[in-house]
DSSP file (Angstrom, degrees, kcal/mol; ACC not computed):
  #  RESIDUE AA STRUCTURE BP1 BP2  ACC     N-H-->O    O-->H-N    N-H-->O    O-->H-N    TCO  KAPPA ALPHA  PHI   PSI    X-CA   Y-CA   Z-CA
    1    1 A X              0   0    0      0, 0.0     2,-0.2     0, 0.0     6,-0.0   0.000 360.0 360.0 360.0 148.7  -39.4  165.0 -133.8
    2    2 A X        -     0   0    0      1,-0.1     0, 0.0     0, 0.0     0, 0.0  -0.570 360.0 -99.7-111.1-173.8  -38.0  161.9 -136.3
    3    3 A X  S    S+     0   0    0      1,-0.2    -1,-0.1    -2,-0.2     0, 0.0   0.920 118.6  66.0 -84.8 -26.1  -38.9  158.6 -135.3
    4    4 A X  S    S+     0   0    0      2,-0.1    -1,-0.2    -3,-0.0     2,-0.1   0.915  83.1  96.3 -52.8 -35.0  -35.3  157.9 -133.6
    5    5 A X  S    S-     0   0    0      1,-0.1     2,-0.3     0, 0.0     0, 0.0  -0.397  71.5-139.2 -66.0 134.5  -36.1  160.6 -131.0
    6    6 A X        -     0   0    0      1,-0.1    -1,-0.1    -2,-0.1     2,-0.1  -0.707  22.0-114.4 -84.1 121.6  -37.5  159.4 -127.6
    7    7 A X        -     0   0    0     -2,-0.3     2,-0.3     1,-0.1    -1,-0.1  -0.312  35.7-109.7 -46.8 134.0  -40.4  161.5 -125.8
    8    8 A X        -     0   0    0      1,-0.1    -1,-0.1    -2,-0.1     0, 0.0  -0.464  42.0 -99.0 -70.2 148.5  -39.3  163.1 -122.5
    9    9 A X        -     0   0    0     -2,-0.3     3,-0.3    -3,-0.1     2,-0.3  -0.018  42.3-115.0 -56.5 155.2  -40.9  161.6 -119.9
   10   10 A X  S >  S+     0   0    0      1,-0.2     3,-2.0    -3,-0.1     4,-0.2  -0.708  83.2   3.4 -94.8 168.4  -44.2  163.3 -118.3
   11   11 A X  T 3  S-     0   0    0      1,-0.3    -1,-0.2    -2,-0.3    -2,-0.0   0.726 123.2 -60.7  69.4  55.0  -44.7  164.7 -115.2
   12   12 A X  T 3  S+     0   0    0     -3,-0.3     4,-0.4     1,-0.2     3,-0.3   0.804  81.0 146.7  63.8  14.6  -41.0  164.3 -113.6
   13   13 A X    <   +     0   0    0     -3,-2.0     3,-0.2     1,-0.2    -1,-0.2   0.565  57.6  68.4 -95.3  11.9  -40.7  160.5 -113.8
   14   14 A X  S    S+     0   0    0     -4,-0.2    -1,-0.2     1,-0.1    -2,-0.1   0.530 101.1  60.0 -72.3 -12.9  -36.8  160.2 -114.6
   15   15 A X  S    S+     0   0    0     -3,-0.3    -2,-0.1     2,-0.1    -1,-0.1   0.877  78.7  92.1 -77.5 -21.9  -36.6  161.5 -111.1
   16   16 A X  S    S-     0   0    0     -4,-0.4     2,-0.2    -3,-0.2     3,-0.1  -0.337  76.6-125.8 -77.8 167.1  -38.2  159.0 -109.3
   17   17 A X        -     0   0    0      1,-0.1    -1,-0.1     0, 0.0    -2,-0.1  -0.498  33.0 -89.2 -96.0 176.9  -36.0  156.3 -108.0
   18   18 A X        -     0   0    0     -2,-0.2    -1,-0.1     2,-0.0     2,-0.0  -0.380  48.0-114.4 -67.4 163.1  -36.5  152.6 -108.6
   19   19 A X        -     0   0    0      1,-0.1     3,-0.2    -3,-0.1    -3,-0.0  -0.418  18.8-128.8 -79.7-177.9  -38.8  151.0 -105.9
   20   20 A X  S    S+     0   0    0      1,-0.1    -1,-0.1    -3,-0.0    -2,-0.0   0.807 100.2  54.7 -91.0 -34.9  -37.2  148.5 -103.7
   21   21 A X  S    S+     0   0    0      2,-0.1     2,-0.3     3,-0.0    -1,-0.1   0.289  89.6 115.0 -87.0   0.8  -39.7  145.1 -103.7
   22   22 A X  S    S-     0   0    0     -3,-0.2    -4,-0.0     1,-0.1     3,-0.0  -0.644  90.5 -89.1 -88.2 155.6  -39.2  145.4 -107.8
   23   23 A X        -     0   0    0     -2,-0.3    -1,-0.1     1,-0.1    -2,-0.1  -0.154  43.4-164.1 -32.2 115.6  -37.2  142.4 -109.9
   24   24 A X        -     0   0    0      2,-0.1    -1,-0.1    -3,-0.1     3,-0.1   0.536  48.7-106.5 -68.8 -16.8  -33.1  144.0 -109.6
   25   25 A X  S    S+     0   0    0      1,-0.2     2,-0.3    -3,-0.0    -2,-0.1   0.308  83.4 118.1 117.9 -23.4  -32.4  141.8 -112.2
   26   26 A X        -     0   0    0      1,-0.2    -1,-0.2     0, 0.0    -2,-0.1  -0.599  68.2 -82.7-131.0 154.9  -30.7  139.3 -110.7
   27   27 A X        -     0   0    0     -2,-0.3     2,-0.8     1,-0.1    -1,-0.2   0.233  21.8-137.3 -50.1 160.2  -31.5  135.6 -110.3
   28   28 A X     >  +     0   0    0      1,-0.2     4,-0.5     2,-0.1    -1,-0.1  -0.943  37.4 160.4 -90.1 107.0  -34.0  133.9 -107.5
   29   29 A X  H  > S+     0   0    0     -2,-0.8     4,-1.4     2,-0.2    -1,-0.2   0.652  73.8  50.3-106.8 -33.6  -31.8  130.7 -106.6
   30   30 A X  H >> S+     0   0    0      2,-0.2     3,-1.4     1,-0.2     4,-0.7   0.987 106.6  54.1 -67.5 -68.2  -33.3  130.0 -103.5
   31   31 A X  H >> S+     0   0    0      1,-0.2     3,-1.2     2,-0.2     4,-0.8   0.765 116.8  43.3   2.7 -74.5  -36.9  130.2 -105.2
   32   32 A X  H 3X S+     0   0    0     -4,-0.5     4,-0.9     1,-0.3    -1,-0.2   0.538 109.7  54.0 -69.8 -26.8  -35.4  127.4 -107.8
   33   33 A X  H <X S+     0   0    0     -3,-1.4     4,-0.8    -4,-1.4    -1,-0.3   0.478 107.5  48.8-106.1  16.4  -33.9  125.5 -105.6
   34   34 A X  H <X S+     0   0    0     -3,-1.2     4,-1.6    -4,-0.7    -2,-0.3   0.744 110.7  49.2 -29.3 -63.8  -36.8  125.2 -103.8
   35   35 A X  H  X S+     0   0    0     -4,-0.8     4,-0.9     2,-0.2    -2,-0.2   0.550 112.1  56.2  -6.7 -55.4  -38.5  124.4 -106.6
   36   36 A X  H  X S+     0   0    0     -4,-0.9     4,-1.7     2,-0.2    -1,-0.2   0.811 103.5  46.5 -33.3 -78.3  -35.9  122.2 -107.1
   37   37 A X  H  X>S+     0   0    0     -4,-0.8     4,-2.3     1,-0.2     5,-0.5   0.909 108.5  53.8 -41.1 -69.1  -36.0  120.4 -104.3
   38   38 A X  H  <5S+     0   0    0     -4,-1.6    -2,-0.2     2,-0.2    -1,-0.2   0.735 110.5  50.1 -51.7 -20.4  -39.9  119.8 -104.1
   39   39 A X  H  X5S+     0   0    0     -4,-0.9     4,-2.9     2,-0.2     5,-0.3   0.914 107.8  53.1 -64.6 -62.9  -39.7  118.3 -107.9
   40   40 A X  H >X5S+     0   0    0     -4,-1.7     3,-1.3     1,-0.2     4,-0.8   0.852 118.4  39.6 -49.0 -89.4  -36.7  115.8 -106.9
   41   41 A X  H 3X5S+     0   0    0     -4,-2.3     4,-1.5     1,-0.4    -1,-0.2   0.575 106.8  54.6 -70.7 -16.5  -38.9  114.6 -104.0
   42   42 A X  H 3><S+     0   0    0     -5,-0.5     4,-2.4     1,-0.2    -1,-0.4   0.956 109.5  53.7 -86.7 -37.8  -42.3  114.5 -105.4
   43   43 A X  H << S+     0   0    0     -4,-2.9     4,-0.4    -3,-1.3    -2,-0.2   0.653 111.2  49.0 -41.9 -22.9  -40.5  112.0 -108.3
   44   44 A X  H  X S+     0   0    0     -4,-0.8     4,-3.0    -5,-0.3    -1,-0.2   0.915 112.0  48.2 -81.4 -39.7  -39.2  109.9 -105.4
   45   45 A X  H  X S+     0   0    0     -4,-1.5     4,-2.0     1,-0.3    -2,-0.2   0.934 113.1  43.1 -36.5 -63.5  -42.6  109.8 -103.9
   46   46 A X  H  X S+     0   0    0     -4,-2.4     4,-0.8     1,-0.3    -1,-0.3   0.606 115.7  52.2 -76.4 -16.9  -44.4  108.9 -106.8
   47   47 A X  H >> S+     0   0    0     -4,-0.4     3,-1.9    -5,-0.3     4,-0.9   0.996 105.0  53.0 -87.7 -64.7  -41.5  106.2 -107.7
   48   48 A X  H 3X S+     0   0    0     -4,-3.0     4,-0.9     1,-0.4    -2,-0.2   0.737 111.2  57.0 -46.3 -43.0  -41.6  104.5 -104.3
   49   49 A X  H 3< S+     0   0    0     -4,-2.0    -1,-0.4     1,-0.2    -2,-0.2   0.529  99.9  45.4-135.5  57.6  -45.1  104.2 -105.0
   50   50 A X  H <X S+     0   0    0     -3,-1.9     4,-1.5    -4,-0.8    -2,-0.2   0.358 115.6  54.5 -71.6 -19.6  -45.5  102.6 -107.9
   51   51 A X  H  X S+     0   0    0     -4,-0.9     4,-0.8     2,-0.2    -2,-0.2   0.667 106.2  46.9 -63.7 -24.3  -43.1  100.4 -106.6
   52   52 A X  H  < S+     0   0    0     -4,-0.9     4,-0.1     2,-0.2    -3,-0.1   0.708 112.8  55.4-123.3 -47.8  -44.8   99.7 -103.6
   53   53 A X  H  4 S+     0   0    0     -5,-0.2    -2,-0.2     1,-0.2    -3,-0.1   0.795 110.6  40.3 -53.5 -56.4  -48.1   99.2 -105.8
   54   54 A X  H  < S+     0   0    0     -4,-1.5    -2,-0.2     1,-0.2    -1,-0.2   0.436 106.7  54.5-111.9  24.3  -46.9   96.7 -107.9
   55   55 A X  S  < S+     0   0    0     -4,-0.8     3,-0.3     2,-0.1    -1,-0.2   0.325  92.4  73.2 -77.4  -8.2  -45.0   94.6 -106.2
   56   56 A X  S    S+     0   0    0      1,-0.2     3,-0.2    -4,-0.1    -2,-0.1   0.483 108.9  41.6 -90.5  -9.5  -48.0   94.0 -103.6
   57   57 A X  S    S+     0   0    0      1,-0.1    -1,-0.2    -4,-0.1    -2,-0.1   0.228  91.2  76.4-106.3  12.7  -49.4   92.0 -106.6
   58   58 A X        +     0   0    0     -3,-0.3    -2,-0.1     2,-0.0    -1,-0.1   0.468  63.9 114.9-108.1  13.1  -46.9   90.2 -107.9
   59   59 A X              0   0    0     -3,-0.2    -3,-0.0     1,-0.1     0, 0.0  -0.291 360.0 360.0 -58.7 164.3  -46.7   87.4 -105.1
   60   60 A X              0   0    0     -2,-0.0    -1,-0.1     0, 0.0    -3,-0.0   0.028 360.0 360.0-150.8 360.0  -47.6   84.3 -106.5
């Protein structure tokens, strides 16, 4: 065997098929926009209060 040549597989595993619950390849968009979502909203949170925070001291 040279080094280009691939071993054959052992025991019959080019037969099996792929399983079904593994990665197809193809992107998670709901996942990410999930993600997404929860990012956008914790940023609002956290802005609204720090606003909220220092403006309750700055009455004079």
């Amino acid at each position: 065997m040279t080094n280009l040549e691939k071993p054959e597989p052992q025991s019959g595993q080019h037969d099996a098929p792929p399983a079904q619950n593994e990665d197809d390849g193809r992107p998670k968009f709901g996942r990410l926009l999930l993600v997404l979502l929860f990012a956008v909203g914790l940023i609002v949170a956290i802005t609204f209060a720090t606003e909220a925070y220092h403006n309750s001291g700055s009455a004079l």
